[in-house]
N, C-alpha and C positions, 0 to 999 in steps of 0.2 A: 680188334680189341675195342671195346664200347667201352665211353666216358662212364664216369659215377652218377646215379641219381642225383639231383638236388638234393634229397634229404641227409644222403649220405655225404654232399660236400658242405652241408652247413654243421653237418652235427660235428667236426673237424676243428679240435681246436685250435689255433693262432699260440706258436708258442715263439717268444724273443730269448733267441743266445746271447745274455749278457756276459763279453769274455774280455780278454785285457790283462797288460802282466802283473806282477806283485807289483802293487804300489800304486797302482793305476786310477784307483778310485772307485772300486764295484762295490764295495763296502760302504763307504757314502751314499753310492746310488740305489741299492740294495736299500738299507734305511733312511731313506728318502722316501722310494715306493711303497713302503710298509708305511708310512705315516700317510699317506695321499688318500684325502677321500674318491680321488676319481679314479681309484684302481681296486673299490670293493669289490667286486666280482673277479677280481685276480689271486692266484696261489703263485707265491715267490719260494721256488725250489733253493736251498740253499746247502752247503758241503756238512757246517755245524750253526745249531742257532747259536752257539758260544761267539762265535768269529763275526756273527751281525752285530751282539750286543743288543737284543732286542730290551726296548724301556717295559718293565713287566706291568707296569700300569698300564700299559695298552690292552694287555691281555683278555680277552670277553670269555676265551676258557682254552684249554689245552688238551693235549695228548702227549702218548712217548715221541710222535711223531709229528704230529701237526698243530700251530698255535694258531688259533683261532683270535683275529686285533677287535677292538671293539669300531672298526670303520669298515667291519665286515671282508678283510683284506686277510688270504692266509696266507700264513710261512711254514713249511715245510723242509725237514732233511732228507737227505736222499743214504736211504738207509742200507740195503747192501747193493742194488745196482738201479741206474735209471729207468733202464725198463719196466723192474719192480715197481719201482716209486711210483712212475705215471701209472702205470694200471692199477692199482692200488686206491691212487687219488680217484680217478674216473670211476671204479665201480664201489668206493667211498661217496662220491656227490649222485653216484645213481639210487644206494641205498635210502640215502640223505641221511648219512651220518656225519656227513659234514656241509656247511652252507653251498650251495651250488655255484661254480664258477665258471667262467669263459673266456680265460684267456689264463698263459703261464708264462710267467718269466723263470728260466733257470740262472744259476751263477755258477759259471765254472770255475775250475780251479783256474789260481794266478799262473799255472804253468802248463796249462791243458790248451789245446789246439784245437777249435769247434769243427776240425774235419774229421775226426770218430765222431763225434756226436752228433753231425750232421746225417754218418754211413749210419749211426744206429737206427735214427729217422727213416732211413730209406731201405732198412735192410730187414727189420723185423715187422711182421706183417700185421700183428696186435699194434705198435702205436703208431703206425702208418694207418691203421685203419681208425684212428683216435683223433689220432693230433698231425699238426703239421708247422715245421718251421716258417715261420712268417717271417724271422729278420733275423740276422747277427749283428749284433751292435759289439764294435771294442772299440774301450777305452784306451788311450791314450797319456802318459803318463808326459808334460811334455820336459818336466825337467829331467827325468832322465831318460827320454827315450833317445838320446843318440848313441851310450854305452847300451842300450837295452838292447838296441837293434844291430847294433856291433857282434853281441855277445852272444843275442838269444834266438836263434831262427826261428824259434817258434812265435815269438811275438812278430815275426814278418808275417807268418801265416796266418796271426791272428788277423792283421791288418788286412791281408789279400784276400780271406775268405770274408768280410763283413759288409752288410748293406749300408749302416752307418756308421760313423766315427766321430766318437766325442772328446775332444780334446782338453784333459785335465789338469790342474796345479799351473796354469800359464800365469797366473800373480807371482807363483814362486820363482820362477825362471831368471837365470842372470841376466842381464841385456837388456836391449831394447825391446820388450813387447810385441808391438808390429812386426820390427823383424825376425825375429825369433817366431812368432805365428805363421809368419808369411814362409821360412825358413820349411818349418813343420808338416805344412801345408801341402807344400814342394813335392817333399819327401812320399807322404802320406797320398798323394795322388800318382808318384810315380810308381808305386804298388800296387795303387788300385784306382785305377781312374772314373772306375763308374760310383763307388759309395757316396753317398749323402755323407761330407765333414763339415763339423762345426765345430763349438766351444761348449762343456760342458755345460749345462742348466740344470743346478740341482731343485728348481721350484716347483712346487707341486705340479703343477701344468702342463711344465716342459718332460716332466720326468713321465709323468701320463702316455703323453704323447711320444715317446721313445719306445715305452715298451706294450704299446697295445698297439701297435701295427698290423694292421691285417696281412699285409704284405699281396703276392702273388699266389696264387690257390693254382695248384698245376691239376687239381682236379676237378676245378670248374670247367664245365664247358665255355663260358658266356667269358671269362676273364680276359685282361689285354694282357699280354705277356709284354710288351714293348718296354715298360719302364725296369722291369726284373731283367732283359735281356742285355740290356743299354749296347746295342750294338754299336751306334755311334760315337759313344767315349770309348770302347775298346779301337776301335778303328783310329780316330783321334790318337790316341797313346800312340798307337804304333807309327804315325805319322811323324808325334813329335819325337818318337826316340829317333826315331832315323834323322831328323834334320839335328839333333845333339848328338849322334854321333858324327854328321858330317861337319859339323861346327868344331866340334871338338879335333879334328882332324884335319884340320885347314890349315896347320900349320903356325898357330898363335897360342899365345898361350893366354889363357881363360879366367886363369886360379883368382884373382881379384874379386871375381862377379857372384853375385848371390850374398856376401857377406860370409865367404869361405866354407860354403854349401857343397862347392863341386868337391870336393875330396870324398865327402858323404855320399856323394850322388853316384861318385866310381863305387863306392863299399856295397850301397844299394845294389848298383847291378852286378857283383861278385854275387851276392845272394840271389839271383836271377830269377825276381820273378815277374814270370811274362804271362801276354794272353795274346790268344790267337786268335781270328774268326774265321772259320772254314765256310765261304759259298760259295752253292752251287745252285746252277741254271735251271739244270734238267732233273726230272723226279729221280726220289731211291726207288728202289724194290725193299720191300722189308728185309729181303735178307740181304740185300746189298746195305744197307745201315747198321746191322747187325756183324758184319763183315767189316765193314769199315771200323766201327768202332772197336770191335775186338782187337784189330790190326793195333789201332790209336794206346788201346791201353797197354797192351802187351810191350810195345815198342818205350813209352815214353814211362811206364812201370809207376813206383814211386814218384815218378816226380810230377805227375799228375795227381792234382791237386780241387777241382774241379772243371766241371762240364754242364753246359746248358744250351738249349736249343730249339729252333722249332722250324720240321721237318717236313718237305712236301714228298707225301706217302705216294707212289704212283698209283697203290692200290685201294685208296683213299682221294679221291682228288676232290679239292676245296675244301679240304677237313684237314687242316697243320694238326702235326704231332707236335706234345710239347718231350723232350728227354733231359735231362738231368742227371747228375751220380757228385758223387764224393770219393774223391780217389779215386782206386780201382771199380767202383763198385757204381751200375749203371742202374737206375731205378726202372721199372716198368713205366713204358710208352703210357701219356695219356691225350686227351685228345679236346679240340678244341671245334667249334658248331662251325666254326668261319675263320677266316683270314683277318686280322686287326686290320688290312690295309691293301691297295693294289700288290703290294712287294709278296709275292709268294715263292719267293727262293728257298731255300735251306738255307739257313745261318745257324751255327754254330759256334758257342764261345769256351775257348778253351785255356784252363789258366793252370802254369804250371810252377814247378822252382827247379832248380840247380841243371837247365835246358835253354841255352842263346837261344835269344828268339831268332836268330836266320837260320840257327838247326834246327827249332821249333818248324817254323812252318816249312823249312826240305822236307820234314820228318812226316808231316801233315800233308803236304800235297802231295809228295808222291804217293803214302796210303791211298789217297783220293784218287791217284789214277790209278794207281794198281785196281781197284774194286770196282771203277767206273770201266778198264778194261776185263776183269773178269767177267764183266756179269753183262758185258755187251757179247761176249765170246760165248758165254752160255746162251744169250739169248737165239742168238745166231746160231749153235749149234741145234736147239729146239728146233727153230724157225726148219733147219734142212732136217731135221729127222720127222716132222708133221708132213713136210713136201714128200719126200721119200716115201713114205707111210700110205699120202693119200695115192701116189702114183703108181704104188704094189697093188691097193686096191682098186685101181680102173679095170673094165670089161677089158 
């Protein structure tokens, strides 16, 4: 399977999942962006323009569906589904019935989960063939995210599937500040140890810079995947859980430390979610990755959550596969010119919920031998059925 054209991986829009629970702050940041001159050539997807509250003196002209800001900045509702909407937009800026843009931020809803919207991305082959997720950014709501994350699994999901995290309303919060950041922080990295977290910036600049991320293009040939894969903060996590759970099991008791964090931090891993990285040494066969994974998803169901990776193809060598999926649902292979770096392993990062990470990775590694023993056994059997073959046909 051959990479995309260049023309066809530039004409790909960069689109930012802005998501986060009720309360969170996307309504802020949402009219924030809509006032930024440095986000004119962006279309901000929104549920209703009523719930922005757009100021109609910005307005340079309208429709039923798209308002047109006078900094050259649209807003958009998304009218009976998103797939409509983006296409719609797109063969709108092709007609040039409306100003042409290049980049999209969407607003989910406060109780939506960016992993369908992510499968939507990767499953429908119109705006896969359009657009492409560059980031998920969610928000943080931090005074009430300890009942939030208590109550609502979804807002763990939001935090486990996003590239960045912007931590909002930290003025409002009881307490100390620092602590209560630092507290948050904690938290928010034991979910997801590779996102970019910070403090919310609603100033023109920083809000820019949130949601016009180009991010990682899995359809570029020339791209480094290294910083999208962050193999090494997945690896790290799993490090430090295992020395907090041997710490935690030493026989002492703990509860003092953190400023009364650990009770959270057990609630956290109730909600369990983990990540995993599967390497390996030796190349797949396509259909041994294919094998493998199907094993991966079928076994671990629902509570995979996503999957990303880059694949040394036997039938391919010095050309890594990049893979990817949302939930159950694995995107087509694409492919990359080179290797970012000597390391040509398979690494694979796998992130699940309501699955221990020590039955995560049983679950995971033996898949791995099972398919690395299948498909050695196939090969072997090939190997004696050619010898066979060629030994029928001797004089």
């Amino acid at each position: 399977m051959s990479g995309e054209s260049p023309s066809t991986v530039q004409s790909r829009i960069p689109v930012t999942l802005v998501t986060g629970f009720l309360g969170s702050g996307k309504t802020t940041l949402i009219n924030a962006a809509l006032r930024s001159p440095d986000l004119a050539k962006t279309v901000v997807v929104v549920n209703e323009f009523g719930e922005v509250g757009l100021d109609h003196k910005l307005f340079a002209r309208s429709s039923d569906s798209v308002v047109v800001l006078e900094n050259g900045c649209l807003c958009c509702t998304v009218r009976s589904d998103l797939v409509g909407t983006l296409n719609s937009l797109f063969h709108s800026r092709e007609a040039g019935e409306i100003p042409f843009f290049d980049n999209v931020v969407i607003e989910t809803s406060g109780l939506a989960e960016p992993g369908p919207v992510l499968q939507a991305f990767l499953s429908e082959p119109t705006l896969d063939g359009l657009y492409r997720v560059a980031s998920v950014l969610t928000l943080v709501d931090a005074v009430n995210w300890r009942g939030t994350s208590q109550e609502h699994d979804e807002s763990v999901r939001q935090v486990a599937l996003a590239e960045k995290i912007r931590i909002s309303k930290l003025d409002l919060a009881e307490g100390d500040r620092d602590e209560v950041e630092a507290g948050i922080r904690r938290e928010l990295r034991r979910i997801n140890p590779s996102a970019d977290i910070g403090l919310g910036d609603w100033t023109s600049a920083s809000v820019a810079r949130l949601l016009t991320s180009k991010g990682f293009d899995s359809a570029d040939p020339k791209a480094d995947p290294r910083p999208w894969l962050s193999v090494e903060a997945h690896l790290a996590s799993a490090e430090s859980h295992l020395d907090a759970c041997e710490h935690d099991h030493d026989g002492h008791d703990h509860s003092h430390h953190h400023h009364g964090t650990r009770s959270h931090f057990n609630h956290l891993r109730d909600k369990a979610i983990e990540s995993f990285v599967l390497t390996r040494e030796a190349p797949l066969s396509r259909d041994e990755l294919q094998f493998l994974l199907d094993g991966i998803s079928q076994n671990l169901g629902s509570g995979l959550l996503r999957v990303k990776g880059l694949v040394n193809i036997a039938e391919e060598p010095g050309r890594p596969a990049v893979i990817q999926g949302a939930q159950h649902l694995l995107h087509t292979m694409t492919w990359l010119d080179q290797w970012p770096d000597s390391d040509h392993r398979t690494q694979i990062v796998f992130i699940t919920q309501g699955i221990p990470r020590a039955n995560l990775g049983d679950v995971i590694d033996l898949l791995d031998r099972v398919s690395s023993r299948t498909f050695k056994a196939r090969a072997k059997g090939r190997r004696a059925m050619e010898q066979s073959g060629s030994a029928a046909r001797q004089p």
